[in-house]
C-alpha angles and dihedrals in degrees: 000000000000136000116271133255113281110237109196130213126290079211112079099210095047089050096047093051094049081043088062111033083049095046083057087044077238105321084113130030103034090116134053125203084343091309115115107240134202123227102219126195126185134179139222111351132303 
């Protein structure tokens, strides 16, 4: 089983953030506005 399809954000800056912290496999992006931040992802509802 592989892993599933990736949806961005319909919110730019949020897409563009995951976009770039993905893109350094995390060397860039793991903070926000000087906050460190968490790339959460979830499957199926809840």
């Amino acid at each position: 089983m592989g892993e599933p399809e990736y949806a961005p954000s319909p919110w730019e800056f949020v897409a563009d953030h995951v976009e770039r912290y993905l893109a350094s496999d995390g060397e860039d992006g793991y903070e926000m506005e000087g906050a460190p931040c968490v790339i959460l992802t979830t499957t199926g509802r809840r």
